[in-house]
C-alpha positions in Angstrom: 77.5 19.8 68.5 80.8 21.4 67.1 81.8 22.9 70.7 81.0 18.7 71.8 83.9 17.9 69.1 86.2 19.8 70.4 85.9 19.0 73.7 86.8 15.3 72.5 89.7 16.4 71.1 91.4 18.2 73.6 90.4 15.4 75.8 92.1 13.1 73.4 95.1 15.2 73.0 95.3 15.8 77.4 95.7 12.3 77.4 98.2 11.1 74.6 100.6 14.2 75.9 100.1 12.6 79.8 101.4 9.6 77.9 104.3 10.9 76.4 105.7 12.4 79.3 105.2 9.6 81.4 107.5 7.7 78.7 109.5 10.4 78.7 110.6 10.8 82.6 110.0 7.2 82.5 108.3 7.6 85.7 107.3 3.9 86.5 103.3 3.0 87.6 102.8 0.4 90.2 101.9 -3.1 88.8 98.5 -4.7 89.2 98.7 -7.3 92.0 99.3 -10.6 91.3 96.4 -12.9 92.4 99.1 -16.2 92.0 101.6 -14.6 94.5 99.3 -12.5 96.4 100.9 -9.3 96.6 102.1 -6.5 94.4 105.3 -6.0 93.0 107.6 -3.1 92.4 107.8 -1.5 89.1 111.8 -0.7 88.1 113.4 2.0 86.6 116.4 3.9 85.0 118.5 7.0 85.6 121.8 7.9 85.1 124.1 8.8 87.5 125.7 11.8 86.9 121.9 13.3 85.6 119.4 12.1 87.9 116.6 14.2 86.1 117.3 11.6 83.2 115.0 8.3 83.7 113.7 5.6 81.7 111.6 2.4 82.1 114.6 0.3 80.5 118.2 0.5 79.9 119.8 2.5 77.8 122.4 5.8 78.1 122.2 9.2 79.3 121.1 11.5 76.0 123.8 14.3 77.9 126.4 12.4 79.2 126.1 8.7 77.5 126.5 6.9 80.8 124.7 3.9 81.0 121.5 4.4 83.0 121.6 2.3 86.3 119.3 0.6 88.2 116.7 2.2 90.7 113.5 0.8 92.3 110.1 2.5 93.0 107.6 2.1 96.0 105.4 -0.8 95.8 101.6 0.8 96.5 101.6 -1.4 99.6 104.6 0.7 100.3 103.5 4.1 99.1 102.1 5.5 103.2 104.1 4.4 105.4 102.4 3.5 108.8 102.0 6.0 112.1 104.6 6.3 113.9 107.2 4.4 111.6 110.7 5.7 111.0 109.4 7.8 107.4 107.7 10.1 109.1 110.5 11.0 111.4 112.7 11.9 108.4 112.7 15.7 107.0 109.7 16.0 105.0 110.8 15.8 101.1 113.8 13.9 101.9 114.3 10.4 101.6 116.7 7.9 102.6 119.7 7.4 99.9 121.7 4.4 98.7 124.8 4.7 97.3 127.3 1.8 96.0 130.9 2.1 96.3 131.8 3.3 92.9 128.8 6.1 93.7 130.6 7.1 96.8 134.0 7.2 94.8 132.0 9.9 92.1 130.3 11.5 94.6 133.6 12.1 97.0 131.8 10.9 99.8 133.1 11.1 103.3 132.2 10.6 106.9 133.0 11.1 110.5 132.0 10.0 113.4 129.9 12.4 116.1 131.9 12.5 119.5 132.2 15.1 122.2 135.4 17.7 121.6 136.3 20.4 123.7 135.1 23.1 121.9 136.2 26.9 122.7 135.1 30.0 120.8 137.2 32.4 118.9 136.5 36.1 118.4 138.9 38.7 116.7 139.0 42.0 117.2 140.6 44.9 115.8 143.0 46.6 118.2 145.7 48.9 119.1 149.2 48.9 120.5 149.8 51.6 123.6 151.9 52.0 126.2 151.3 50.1 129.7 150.7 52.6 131.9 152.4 51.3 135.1 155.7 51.6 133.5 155.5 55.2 132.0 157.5 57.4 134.3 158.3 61.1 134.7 161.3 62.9 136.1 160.7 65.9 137.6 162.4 68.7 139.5 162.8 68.0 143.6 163.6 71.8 144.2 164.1 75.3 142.3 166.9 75.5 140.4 168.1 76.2 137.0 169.6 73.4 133.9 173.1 73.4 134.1 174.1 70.1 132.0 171.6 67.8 129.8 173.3 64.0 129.1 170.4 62.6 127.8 169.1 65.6 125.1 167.2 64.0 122.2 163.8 62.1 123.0 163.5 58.2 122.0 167.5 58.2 123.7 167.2 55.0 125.8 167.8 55.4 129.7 168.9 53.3 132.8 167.6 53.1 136.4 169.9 55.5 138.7 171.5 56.9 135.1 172.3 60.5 135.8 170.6 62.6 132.7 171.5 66.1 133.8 172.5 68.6 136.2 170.8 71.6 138.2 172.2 74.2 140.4 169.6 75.6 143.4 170.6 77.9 146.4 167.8 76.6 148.1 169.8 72.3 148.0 172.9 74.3 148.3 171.7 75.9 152.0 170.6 72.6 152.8 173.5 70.7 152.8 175.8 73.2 154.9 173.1 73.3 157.3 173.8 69.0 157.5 177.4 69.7 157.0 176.8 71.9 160.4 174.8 69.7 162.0 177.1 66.9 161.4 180.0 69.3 162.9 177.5 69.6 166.3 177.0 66.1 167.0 180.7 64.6 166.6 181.3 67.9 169.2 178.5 66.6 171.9 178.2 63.1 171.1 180.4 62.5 173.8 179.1 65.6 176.4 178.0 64.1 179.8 174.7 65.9 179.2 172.6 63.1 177.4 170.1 65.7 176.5 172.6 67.8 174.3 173.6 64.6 172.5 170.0 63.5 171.7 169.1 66.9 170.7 172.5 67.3 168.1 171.3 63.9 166.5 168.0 64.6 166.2 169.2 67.8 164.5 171.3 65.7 162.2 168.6 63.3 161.5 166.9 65.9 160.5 168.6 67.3 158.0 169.8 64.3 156.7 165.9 63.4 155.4 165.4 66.5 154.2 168.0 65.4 151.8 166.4 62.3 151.0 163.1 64.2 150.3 164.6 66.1 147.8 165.8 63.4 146.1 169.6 63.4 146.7 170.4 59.9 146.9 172.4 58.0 150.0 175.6 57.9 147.9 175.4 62.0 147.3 175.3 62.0 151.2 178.2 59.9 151.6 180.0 62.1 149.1 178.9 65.3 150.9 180.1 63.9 154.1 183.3 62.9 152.6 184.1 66.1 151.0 182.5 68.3 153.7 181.8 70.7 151.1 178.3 71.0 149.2 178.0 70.5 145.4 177.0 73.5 143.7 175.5 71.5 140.8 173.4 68.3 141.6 172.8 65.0 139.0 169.7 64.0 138.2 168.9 60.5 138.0 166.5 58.1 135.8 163.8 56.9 138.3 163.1 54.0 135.8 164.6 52.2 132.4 163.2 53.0 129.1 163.1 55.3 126.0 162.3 59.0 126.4 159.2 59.7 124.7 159.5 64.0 125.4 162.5 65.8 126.0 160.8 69.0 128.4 163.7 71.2 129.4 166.7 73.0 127.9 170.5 73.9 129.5 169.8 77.2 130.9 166.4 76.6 131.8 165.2 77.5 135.4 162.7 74.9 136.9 160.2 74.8 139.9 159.5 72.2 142.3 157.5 69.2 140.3 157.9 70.7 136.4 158.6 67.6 134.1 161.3 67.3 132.6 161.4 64.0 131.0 158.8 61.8 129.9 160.1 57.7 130.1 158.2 54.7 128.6 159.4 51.2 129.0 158.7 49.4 126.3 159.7 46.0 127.5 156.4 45.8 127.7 153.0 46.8 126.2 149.6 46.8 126.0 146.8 45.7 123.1 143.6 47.3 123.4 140.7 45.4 121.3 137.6 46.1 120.1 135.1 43.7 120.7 132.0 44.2 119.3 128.6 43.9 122.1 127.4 40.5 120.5 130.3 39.0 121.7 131.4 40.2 125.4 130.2 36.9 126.7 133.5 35.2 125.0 136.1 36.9 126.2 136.9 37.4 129.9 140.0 38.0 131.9 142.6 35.3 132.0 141.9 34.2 128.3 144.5 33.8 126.0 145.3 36.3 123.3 147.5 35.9 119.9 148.1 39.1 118.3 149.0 39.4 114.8 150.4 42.1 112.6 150.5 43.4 109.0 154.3 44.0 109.2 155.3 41.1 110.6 153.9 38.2 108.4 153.8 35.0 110.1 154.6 36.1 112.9 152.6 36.4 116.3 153.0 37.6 120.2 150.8 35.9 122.6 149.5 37.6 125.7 146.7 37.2 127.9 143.4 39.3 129.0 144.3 41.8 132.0 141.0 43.9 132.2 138.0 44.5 130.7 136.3 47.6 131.0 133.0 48.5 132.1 131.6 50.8 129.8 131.3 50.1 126.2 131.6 52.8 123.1 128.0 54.1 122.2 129.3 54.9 118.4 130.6 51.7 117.7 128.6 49.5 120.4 132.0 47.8 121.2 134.0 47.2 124.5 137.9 47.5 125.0 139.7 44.5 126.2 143.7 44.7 127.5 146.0 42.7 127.1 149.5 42.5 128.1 152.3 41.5 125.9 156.0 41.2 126.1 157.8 43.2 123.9 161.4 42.7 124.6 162.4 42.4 121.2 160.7 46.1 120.5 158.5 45.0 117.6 155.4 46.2 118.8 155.1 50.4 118.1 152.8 52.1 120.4 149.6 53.2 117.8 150.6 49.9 115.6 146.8 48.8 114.5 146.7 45.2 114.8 144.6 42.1 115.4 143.8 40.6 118.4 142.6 36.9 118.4 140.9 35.5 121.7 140.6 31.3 122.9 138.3 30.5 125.5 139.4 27.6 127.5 136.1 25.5 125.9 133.9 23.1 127.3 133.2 18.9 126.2 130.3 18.0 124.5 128.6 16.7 121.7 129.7 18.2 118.3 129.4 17.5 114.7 131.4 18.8 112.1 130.4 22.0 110.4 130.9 20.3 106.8 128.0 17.8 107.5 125.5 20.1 108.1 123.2 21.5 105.5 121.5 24.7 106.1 117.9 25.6 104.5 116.9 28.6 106.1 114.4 27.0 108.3 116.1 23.7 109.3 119.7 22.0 109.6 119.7 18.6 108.1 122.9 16.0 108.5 122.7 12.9 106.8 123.9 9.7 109.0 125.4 6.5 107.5 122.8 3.8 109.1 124.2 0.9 107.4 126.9 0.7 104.9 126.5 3.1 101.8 122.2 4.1 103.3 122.4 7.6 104.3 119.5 8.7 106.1 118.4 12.7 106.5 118.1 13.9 110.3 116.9 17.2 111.5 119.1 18.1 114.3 118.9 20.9 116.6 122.3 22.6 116.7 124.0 25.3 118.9 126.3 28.4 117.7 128.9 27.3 115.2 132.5 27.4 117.2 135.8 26.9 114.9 135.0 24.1 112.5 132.1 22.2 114.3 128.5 22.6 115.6 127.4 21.6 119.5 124.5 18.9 119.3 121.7 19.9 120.9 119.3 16.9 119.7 119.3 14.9 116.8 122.4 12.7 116.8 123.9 10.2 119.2 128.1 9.5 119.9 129.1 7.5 117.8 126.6 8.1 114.6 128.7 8.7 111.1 127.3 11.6 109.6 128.4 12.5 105.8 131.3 15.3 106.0 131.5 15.7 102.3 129.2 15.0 99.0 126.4 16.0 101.7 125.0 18.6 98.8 125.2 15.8 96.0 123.3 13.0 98.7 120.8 15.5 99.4 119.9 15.9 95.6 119.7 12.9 95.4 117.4 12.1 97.8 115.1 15.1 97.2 114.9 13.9 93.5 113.9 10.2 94.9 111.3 11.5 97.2 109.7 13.4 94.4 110.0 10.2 91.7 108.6 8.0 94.6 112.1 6.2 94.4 112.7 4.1 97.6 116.6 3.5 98.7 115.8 -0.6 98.7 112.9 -1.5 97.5 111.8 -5.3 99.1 112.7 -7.8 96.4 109.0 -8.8 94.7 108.5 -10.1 91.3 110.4 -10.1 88.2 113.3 -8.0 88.1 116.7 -7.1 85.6 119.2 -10.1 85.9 121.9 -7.3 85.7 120.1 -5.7 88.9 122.1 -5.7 92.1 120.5 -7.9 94.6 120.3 -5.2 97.4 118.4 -2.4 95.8 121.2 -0.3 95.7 122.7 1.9 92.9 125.5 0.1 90.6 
């Protein structure tokens, strides 16, 4: 009997605390239907608009803000399921449509953009390195035996022309050569007119001869012209700057004796040079040759050189699962160091379609959700399908049409507020049934 009592009790107190909070939340109940008008009508309710969680069954102000609570409407019971295959159950399940009035939208910093195809093109950056481009590095080397006489150029980063002489060398072996053309000169002016026209051939072939064996030791047509003029060999022979550029090693000293093909001097020119980039495996499939590169650099704030992709190379790096991408700047001015780390930022050309911006799209983990203006100040949740993120938008798979508004910003505040109608049962515009507030706005939306 005493176990009976308490039972009661608790019953009784279940109830009066289900009471309360329904007071409390002011959760509105569907009214009975109307056997007069012959159907139901739509119970109202209260919530301020700054704390949605805050609701009442009549008007009053927010207990944390002191707003006055505004206006909302809740689903009829004729309303409550919506019907197969109506729009509802296309929408994201817990997410309703939302209304919001002008002032809302002004609160809210609402704003919206329409969905249209863009040419969209992907960026990837890449850490990188400035070297020297190998088809303009150049060696000068010794043609024949011979031993340093004179150095012009004797310091390395000095700066060198084409055809500069940079030194002089003395060999027995250039020397010989050039009396034996001086002699064979001599022969041919003495038989070039013989009536025998075999002794003239042979003389100039003689000379011929002799004359390209110049040439192959690199004594240039002007030394020969000298040489002819003087008609006395040079005991000491320049040596010339095959190409322009700075001297990156200095290899010889005056004095020095030298073999046929030791290096002397090392030449770069840095006119131009080359970026080699990183790029990590994920994303080889958005950079290829012929895409534009814009390098930019720690020293030189604001500032960028823009090249383009030369080569790609077929191997990647198996420690850091990256492949090496040149590209080949002009350097004219000389800002770019070899071995300067800097970044390497590559375009692709892009392709046209269907994008939305990246701003309008909400993220839960599981689904992307965009919320499109249907009619003025409705905002209604879509689950789109969406492609890689490239720059500042999204490519539409499926989901949105050209020409749809989709909210760019407020999208987090709209989707609170529509989660927290879904769960109250709060509909966007309720149909107009019954007895309503006088102060109400006619079209079910917020004030």
């Amino acid at each position: 009997m005493e176990n009976q009592k308490k039972l009661q009790i608790a019953g009784a107190l279940l109830g009066a605390a289900l009471l309360a909070g329904g007071s409390l939340f002011g959760i509105a109940r569907f009214q009975a239907p109307d056997s007069h008008a012959g159907h139901e009508q739509a119970a109202v309710a209260y919530t301020c608009p700054m704390h949605p969680q805050i609701t009442s069954d009549k008007p009053g102000e927010c207990p944390i803000c002191g707003m006055d609570l505004v206006l909302s409407q809740v689903k009829s019971s004729a309303q409550a399921e919506p019907s197969a295959g109506s729009a509802a159950e296309r929408l994201p399940a817990g997410l309703d449509d939302v209304m919001l009035s002008p002032e809302q939208r002004v609160l809210a910093n609402v704003k919206t953009e329409v969905v249209q195809s863009r040419l969209l093109g992907t960026k990837v950056s890449a850490p990188s390195r400035i070297t020297y481009d190998e088809t303009r590095l150049s060696q000068i080397t010794a043609w024949f035996d011979g031993r340093i006489e004179t150095l012009y150029v004797d310091a390395t980063g000095d700066r060198v022309t084409k055809g500069q002489p940079i030194g002089t060398l003395y060999s027995p072996e250039a020397v010989a050569t050039m009396q034996e053309y001086l002699v064979a000169q001599r022969a041919y002016r003495q038989m070039r007119d013989s009536e025998y026209p075999d002794l003239v051939e042979g003389s100039k072939s003689l000379l011929d001869a002799s004359r390209q064996r110049l040439r192959l030791w690199g004594i240039t047509p002007a030394q020969i012209k000298e040489l002819e003029r003087t008609r006395s060999p040079k005991l000491e022979l320049a040596i010339n700057a095959p190409a322009s550029g700075l001297v990156l090693k200095k290899l010889v000293q005056p004095g020095q004796y030298v073999k046929t093909g030791d290096v002397l001097y090392e030449i770069a020119d840095l006119s131009q040079v080359w970026a080699e980039a990183d790029v990590f495996e994920a994303q080889m499939k958005d950079v290829s040759v012929g895409h534009r590169a814009t390098i930019t650099s720690p020293s030189y704030p604001g500032k960028t050189f823009v090249g383009r992709v030369s080569f790609v190379y077929p191997f990647l790096n198996p420690e850091t699962r990256s492949m090496k991408v040149r590209v080949e700047l002009s350097n004219r001015d000389g800002l770019l160091k070899p071995d300067m780390f800097v970044t390497a930022a590559f375009q692709s050309p892009g392709t046209r379609t269907l994008a939305v911006p990246a701003s309008a799209v909400l993220t839960t983990g599981k689904r992307q959700i965009v919320y499109v203006e249907t009619t003025p100040g409705r905002f209604q949740p879509r689950e789109v399908s969406l492609g890689g993120k490239t720059m500042a938008h999204y490519p539409v798979i499926s989901g949105l049409s050209e020409g749809e508004r989709v909210a760019t910003s407020g999208g987090f505040l709209i989707d609170a507020n529509s989660q927290i109608q879904a769960g109250f049962g709060i509909e966007a515009d309720a149909p107009e049934t019954g007895s309503r507030d006088p102060g109400a706005p006619t079209d079910g939306s917020l004030p």
